[in-house]
N, C-alpha and C positions, 0 to 999 in steps of 0.2 A: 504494500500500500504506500502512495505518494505523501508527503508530510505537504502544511500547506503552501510552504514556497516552491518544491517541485513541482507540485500541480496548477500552481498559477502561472508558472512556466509553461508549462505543457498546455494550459490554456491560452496562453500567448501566442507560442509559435503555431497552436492548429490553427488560429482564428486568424493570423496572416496568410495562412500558406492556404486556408477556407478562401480568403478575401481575394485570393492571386489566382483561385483558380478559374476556369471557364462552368462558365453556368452547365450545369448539369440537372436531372429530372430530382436528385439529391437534395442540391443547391439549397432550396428553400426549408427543407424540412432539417439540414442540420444545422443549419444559421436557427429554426425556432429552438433545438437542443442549447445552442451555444447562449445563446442570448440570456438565461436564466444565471449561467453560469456569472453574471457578471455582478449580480448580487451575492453570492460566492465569497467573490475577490475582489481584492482594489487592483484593477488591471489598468488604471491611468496611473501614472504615481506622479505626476506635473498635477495631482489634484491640491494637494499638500498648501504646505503654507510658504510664502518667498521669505527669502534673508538673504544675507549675504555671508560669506564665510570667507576667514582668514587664511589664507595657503600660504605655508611656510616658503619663504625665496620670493614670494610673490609679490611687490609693490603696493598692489591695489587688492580690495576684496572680491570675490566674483558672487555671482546673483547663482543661489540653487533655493531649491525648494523642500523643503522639510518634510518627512512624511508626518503626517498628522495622525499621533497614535493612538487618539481620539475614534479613530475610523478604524484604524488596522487591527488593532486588536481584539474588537468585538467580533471582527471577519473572522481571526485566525480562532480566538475559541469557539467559533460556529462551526468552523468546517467539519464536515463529515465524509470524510474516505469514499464511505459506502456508496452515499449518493453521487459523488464526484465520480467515482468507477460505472455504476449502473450508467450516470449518463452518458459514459464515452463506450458504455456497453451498446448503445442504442445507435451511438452516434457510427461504428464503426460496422450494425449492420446494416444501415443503409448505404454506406459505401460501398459493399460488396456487390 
């Protein structure tokens, strides 16, 4: 079973290489699988909050964005394996 940072990975790169692919009879039914997923997980992480941070050698501060663990952590003890497996169980037989 995936722990929740590998699965939100694995949620990442399907829902690109989903987004890359040519429309297929598929197409729409596992974009409605994927799409739930995203209550899930924080798959934007530019959602966060701005600041700026010091980088050692660096003159100036640079603009990044904080994860807000306000959000992420309620996700990460939500996850549930099981559900996140079923649904890529579903999703991988419509690809066949």
């Amino acid at each position: 079973m995936l722990d929740y940072d590998s699965a939100r990975q694995l949620t990442w790169a399907f829902k690109l290489v989903h987004g890359e692919m040519t429309k297929t009879a598929a197409s729409e039914p596992v974009a409605k699988l994927l799409d739930p997923l995203k209550e899930m997980f924080l798959l934007d992480l530019r959602s966060g909050r701005t600041a700026t941070t010091a980088v050692p050698g660096d003159a100036k501060e640079r603009q990044t964005v904080e994860v807000d663990l306000g959000i992420v952590l309620p996700l990460i003890a939500r996850y549930e394996p099981g559900r996140f497996q079923e649904r890529f169980r579903e999703i991988e037989k419509l690809l066949r």
